[in-house]
N, C-alpha and C positions, 0 to 999 in steps of 0.2 A: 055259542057252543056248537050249532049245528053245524058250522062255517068249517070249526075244527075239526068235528067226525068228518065230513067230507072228505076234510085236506088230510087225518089221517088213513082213510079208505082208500085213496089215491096213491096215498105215498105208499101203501101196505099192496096195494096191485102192481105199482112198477115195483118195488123193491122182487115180488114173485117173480114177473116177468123178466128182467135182470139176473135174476139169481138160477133159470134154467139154462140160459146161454150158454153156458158150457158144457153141457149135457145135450144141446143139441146133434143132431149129422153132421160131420165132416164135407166140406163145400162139396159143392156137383159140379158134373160137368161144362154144365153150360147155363150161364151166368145172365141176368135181362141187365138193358141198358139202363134201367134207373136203378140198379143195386152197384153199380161202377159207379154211376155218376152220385147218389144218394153218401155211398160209403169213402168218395175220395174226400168230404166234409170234415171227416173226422178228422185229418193233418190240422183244417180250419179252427174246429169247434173245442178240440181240445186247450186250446193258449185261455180260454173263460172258467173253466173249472178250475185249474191250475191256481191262478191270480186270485179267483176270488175263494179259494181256501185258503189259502197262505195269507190275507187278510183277515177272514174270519178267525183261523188259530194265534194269528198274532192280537185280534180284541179280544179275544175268551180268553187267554194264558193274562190280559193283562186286566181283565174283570175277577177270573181267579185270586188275581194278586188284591185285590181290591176286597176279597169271600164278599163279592157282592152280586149278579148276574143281571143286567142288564134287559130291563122287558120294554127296549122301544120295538115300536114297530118296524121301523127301520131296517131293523139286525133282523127282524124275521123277515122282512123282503130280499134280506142278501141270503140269509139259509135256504129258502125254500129257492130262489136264483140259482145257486150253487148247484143246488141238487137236481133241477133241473136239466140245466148246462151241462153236470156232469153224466147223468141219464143221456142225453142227448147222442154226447159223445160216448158212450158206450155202443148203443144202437149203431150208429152211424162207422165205428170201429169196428162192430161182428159185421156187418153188410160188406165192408169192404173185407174183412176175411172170408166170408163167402164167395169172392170172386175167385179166390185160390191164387192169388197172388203173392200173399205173404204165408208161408206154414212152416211149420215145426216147431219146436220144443219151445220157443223164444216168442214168438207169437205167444203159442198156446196159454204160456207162462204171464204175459203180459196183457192177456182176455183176463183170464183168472183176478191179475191185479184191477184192472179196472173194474171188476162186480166186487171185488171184496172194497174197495176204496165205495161204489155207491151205496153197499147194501152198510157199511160203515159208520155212512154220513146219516142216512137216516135212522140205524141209530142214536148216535148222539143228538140227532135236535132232536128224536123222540124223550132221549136220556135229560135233553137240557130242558125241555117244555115241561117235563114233570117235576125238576127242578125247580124251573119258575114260578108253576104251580102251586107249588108248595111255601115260596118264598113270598108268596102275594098271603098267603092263608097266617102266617106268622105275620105282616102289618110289614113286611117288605125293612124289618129288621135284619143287619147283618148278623149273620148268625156264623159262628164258630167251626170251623173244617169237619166233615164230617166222615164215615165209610161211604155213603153215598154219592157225596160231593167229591168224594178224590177219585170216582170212575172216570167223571168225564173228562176231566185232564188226559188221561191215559188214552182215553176214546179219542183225544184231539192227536195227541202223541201220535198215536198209530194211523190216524188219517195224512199225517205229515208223512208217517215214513210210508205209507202206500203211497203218494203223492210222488216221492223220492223213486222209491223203486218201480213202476210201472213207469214212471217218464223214462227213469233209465231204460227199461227194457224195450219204448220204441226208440231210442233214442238209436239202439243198437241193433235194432231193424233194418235202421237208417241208413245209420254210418257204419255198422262193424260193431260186434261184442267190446274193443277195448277201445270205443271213441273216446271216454271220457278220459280214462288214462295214458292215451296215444303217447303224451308224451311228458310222461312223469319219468324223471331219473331212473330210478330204480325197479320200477315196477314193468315196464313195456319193451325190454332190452330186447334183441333175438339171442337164442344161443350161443352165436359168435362174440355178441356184445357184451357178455357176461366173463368172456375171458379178460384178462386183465393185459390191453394193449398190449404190451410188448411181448406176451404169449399167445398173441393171433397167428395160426398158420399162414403162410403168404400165398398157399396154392387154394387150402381147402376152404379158407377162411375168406379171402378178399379175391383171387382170380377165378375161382373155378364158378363162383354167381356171376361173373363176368361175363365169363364162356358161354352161359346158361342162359343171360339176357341180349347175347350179342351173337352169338355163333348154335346156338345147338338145336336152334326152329331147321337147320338143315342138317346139322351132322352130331346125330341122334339118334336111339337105337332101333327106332322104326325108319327114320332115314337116314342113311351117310352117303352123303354126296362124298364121291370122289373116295369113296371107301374109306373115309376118317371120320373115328368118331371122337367126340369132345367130353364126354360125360364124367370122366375118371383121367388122371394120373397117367395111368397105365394104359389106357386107350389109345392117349396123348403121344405114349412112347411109342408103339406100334406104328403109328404115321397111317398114310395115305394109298392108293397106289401110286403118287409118285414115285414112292421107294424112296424121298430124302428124307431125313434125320430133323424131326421136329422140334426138338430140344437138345441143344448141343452146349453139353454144361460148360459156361465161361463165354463161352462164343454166341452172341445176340445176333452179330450178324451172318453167323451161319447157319442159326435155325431159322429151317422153313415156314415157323409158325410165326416168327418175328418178323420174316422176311412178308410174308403172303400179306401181313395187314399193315405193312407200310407200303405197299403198294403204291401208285399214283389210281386215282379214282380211276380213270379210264381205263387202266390193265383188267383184262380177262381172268386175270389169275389172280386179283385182288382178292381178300376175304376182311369183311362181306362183302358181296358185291354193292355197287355205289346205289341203288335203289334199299338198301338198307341203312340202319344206322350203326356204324362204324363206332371202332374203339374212341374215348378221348384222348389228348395228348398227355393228360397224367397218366390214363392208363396204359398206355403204348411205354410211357416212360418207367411205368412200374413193371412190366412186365419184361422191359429189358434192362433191368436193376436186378430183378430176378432171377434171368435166364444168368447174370456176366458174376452173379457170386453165387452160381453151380446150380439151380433150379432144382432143389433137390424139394421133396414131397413134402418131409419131415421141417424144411427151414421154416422158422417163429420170424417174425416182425421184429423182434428185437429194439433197436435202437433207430429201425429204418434205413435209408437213406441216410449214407453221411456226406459231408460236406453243404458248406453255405445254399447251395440250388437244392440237396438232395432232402434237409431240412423242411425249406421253402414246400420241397413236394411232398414232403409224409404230412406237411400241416394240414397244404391241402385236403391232399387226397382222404387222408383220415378225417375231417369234417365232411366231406363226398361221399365218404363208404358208411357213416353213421347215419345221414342222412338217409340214403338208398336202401340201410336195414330198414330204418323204422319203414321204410314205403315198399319193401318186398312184404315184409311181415304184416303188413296192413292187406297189402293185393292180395295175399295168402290165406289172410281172415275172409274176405270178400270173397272170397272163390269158393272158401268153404262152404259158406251161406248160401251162397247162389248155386254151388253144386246140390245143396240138401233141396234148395227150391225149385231145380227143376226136375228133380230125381222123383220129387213128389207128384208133381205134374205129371212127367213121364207113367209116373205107375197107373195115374187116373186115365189116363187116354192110350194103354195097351203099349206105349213105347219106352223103349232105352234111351235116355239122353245121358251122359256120362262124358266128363272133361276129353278131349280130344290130346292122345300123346303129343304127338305131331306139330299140334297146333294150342299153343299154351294160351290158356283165358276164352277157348273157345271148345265147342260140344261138336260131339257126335249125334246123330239122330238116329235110332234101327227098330227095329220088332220085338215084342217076347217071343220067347219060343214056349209053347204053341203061339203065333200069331194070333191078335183080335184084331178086327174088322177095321182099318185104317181109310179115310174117305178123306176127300177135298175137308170135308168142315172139322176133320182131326188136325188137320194143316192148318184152319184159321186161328182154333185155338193158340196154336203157340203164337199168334202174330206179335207178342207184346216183345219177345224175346230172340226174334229173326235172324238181330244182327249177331247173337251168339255162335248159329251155327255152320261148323264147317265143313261136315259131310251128313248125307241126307243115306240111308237103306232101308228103300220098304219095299224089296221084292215080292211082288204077286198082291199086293194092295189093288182097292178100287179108285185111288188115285185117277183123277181124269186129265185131259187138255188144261181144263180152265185151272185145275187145283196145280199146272203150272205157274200162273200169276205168283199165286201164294208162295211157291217157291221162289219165283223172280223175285222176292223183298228179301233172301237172303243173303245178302250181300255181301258176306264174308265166305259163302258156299265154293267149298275148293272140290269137292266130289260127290257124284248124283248119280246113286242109283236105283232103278225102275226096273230092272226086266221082269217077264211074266207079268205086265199088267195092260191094260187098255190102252193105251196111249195111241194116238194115228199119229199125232205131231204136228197138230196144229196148232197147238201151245208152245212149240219150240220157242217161235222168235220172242217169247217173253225174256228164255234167259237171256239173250243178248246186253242186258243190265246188269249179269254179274263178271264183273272184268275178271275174277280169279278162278271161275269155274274151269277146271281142266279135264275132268275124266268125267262121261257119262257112261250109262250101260243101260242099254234098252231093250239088250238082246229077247226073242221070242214075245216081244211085244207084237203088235196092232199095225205100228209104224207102215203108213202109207209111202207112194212114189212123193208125193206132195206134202207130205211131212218131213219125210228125207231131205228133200229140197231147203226147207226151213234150217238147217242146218249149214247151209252156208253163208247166214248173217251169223254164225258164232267162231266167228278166227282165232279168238281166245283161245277156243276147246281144244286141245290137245289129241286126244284119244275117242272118240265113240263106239262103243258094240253093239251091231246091229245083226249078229248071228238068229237066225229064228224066226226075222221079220218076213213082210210083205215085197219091202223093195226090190224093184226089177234091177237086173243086172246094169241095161241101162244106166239109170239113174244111180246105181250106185258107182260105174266107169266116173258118170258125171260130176258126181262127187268127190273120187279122188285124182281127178286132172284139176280140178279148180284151184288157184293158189290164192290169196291163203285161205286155207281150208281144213279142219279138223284132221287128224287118219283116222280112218272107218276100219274097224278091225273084224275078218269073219269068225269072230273066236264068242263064245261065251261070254266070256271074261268076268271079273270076281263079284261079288254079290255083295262085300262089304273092305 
């Protein structure tokens, strides 16, 4: 008997301790290494609760059937196992939400699930021991269905569906809100996919996500090379400054947009250029099937392509373009998720992180306005997430040399701005690692002659502003004779 008050004094202190968790503070700033390492467990720990509830409700549903309950000890070594394990993995789940890696509404939703699933279980064995209890005190007589006896079914019922739902919700942590239903028929279609084939637009519907995964990273409404933009119909019609006729209804081979990406890879005037990835040959094929029966905005899919090849190709291509929904609309989900996760992060450490127009699947980095205090170790923090970003803005930060390092690990970084802050430039030759960085701006910085210098290991860079600095005229002559070599600009230049 003493054995049992213990075990329930135990169980009555985790089930408390458990049940404040979510009432705790929202993660901090900065995280110790055994709460990363402690809480990355719980991906581990969780597959033992799981298993050994869905055993345990599957021998209690069938001791039920039996109105008889079962006092080996045994079954009490897997109950109090279970509860444990599933303790375990709780703990080990809030620790890793304290690192602030995983948050929002789906998390949150999915802490909730996992206290209400332990403070549940114990529960029911408190529910089934007194049951037991009771069934030893009767001479272990099957006794007849009772109000009392038909709780802890219910109790087991709703341990299964917390079981169900709380998996689901890391589940979609994981992979995406609609992993499970990815790809059910009728449930996970995109918008498009919900028209009834032969009432798919051919422009809005099937080319213009084209345009959007192949051509609009350049000719887009914050960039249009060659003063074309791709975003719209209408855009499209406007043209270039080449001044030629993009769409020339009936005639494939005299529109220039037909013409520019059949290109041979080597032409200048290819699109895209051969460092990218190029239309396919269905698509090139569909798009001058389009243009040669009048490209008009309005034209449906219809019947497709006719003739024995043009067949061949809508079968194709329409298993191509079904596929590519469900995996846009999936990237779509995933970005959403990871835009709310770093947008969270950003607000804890004083910055803007916000999807990059420009540069699709990848972030921006800047300031609030008013500014807070951004330092090298504001910068480590984001390390987990580097390769997301593609421009950096923390004019007048305390930003050092070395919290260039931390910059060099962003590898996708196409633009870096610094001015108004310490920098000498000794830290330059870090970025030399990011092959895509093209514009820096440093202007009324610190920048030494000897940091200037540093600057011609980055051939890459395109532009730098060094208006405001230290550098002698000198060294700045020396600078722009060197080939290749960035252009040194005496201008300001833009802050974001």
């Amino acid at each position: 008997m003493k054995n049992k008050q213990v075990l329930g004094w135990l169980l009555g202190l985790a089930a408390g301790v458990i049940a404040i968790l979510p009432f705790l503070p929202t993660p901090s700033t900065s995280t110790s290494d055994w709460t990363y390492f402690i809480g990355r467990f719980h991906i581990l720990l969780l597959h033992f609760p799981i298993g050994l509830i869905l055993l345990l409700v599957g021998i209690e549903f069938w001791n039920f059937y039996q109105q008889y309950l079962q006092t080996s000890s045994l079954l009490s070594i897997l109950w109090i196992t279970a509860i444990i394990s599933c303790f375990c993995t709780i703990g080990a789940g809030f620790l890793l939400y304290q690192t602030g890696d995983y948050q929002g509404s789906l998390v949150r939703q999915h802490l909730w699930g996992g206290v209400g699933l332990g403070l549940l279980m114990i529960a029911s064995y408190a529910w089934r021991s007194a049951l037991v209890q009771g069934q030893s005190k009767r001479n272990s007589a099957p006794q007849k269905s009772n109000w009392k006896k038909r709780i802890y079914p219910v109790s087991l019922l709703g341990m299964l569906g917390l079981v169900i739902y709380t998996s689901h919700l890391g589940g979609a942590l994981t992979h995406g809100p609609n992993f499970l239903t990815e790809y059910a028929p009728t449930l996970t279609t995109s918008p498009a996919l919900q028209k009834p084939t032969e009432e798919l637009l051919v422009f809005e519907d099937i080319l213009l996500p084209i345009f959007e995964a192949r051509c609009q990273s350049c000719h887009n409404q914050h960039k249009t090379k060659g003063d074309f933009l791709m975003t719209s119909y209408s855009s499209i019609q406007v043209g270039g400054k080449s001044g030629k006729a993009m769409l020339v209804s009936g005639e494939a081979a005299q529109s220039e947009l037909y013409h520019r990406i059949t290109l041979p890879l080597r032409d200048d005037e290819r699109m895209p250029p051969k460092q990218k990835k190029g239309l396919s040959e269905d698509e090139v094929a569909l798009l001058k099937w389009w243009i040669e029966e009048g490209a008009k905005e309005d034209m449906q899919w219809g019947a497709g392509p006719v003739g024995p090849e043009g067949q061949a190709l809508a079968d194709r291509f329409l298993r191509q373009f079904n596929e590519q929904q469900k995996k846009w609309a999936k990237d779509e989900q995933e970005l959403a998720i990871l835009t709310q996760k770093l947008d969270y992060l950003g607000s804890k450490l004083g910055l803007v992180i916000a999807p990059d127009p420009n540069y699709k699947g990848l972030f921006s980095v800047a300031q609030h306005i008013p500014p807070a205090t951004i330092t090298d170790e504001t910068l480590h923090s984001l390390r987990s997430h580097y390769h997301l970003f593609s421009k950096v803005s923390l004019p007048g930060s305390e930003i050092t040399d070395d919290g260039l390092f931390n910059i060099s690990q962003m590898t996708a970084l196409q633009e870096l701005y610094l001015p108004k802050t310490c920098l000498k430039g000794n830290g330059l030759a870090y970025l030399s690692d990011l092959p895509q960085l093209k514009t820096i701006n440093l202007s009324y910085s610190l920048i030494s002659d000897a940091g200037a210098l540093q600057l011609l290991d980055l051939p890459q860079v395109e532009k730098v502003y060094l208006y405001g600095t230290h550098v002698s005229p000198s060294v700045w002559e020396a600078i722009e004779n060197f080939r290749p070599a960035p252009t040194i600009l005496a201008e300001e230049g833009p802050y974001f």
